[in-house]
C-alpha positions as CSV (number, residue, x, y, z in Angstrom):
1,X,58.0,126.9,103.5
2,X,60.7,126.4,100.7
3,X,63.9,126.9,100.9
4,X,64.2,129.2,98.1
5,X,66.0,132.5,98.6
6,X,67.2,135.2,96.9
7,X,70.5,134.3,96.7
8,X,69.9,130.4,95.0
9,X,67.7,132.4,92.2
10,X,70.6,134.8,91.5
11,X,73.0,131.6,91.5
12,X,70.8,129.5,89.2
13,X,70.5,132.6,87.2
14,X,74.2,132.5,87.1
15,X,74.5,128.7,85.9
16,X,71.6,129.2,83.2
17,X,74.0,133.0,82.0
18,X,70.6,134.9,82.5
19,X,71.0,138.8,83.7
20,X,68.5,139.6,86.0
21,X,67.6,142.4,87.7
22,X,66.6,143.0,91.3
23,X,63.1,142.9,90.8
24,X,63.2,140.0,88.4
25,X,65.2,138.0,91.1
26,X,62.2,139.2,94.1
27,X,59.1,137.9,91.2
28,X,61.3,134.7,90.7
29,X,62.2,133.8,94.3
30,X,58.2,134.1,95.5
31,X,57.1,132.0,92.2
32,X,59.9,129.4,92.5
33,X,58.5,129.3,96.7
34,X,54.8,129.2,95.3
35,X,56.0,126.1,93.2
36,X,58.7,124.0,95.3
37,X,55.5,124.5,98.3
38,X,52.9,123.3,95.6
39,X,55.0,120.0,94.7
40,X,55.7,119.6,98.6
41,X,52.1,119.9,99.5
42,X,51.2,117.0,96.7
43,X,54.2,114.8,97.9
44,X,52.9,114.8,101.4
45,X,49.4,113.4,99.8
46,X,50.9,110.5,99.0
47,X,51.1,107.4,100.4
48,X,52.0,104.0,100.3
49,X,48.4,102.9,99.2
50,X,48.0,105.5,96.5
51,X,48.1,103.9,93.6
52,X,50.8,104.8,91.0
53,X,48.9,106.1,87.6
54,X,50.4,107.9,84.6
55,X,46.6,108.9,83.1
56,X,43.2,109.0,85.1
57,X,41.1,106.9,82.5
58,X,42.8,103.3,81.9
59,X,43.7,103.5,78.0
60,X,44.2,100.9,75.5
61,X,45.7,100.5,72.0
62,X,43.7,101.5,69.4
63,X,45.7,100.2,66.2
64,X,44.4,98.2,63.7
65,X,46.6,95.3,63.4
66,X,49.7,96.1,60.6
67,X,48.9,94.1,58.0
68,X,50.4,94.1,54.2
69,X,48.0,94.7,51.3
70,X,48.1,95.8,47.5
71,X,49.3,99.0,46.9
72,X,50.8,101.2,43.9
73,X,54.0,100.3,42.2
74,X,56.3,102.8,41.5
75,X,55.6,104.0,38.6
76,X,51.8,104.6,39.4
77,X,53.6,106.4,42.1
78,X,55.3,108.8,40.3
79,X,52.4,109.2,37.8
80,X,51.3,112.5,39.2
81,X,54.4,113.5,40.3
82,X,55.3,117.3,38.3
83,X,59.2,115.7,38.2
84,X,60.7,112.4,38.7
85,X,63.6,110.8,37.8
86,X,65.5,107.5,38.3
87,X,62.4,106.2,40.1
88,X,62.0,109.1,42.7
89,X,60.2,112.3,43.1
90,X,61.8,115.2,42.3
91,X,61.9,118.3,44.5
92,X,63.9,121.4,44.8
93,X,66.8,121.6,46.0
94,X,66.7,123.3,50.0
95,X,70.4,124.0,51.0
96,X,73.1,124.5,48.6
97,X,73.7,121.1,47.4
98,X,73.7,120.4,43.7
């Protein structure tokens, strides 16, 4: 059984500034119970010989090696672009910046 009471959900409440009433601090303390006893119970599967695994099914890299080839310059680049200037696309502007 946890050690999760009433009184620690009301103070954690306190640290994170979130109001909660009575019945929101009862719902809390038996799911915050449910979980700490969930972790507990997987914690005490474990032993020294379980092996220590992040994913189930052993992955590997799948990237194609990074290599350089032939690609636009940049004024084929710009080509399509609806505005461009001083070699760069053109967009408008977002925030109040000229």
């Amino acid at each position: 059984m946890s050690e999760i009471t009433s009184d620690l959900v009301r103070h954690l409440a306190g640290l994170a500034r979130i109001d909660l009433n009575e019945d929101e601090v009862a719902r809390f303390t038996e799911q915050l119970s449910l979980i700490v006893d969930s972790v507990a119970k997987i914690s005490n599967a474990i032993d020294a010989n379980t092996p220590v695994t992040s994913h189930p099914i052993p992955l590997a890299n799948v990237f194609r090696e990074d290599v350089v080839k032939p690609s636009l310059t940049q004024e084929q680049a710009l080509s399509g672009a609806p505005d461009s200037g001083q070699g760069r696309f053109r967009v408008a502007a977002i925030l109040d910046e000229e």
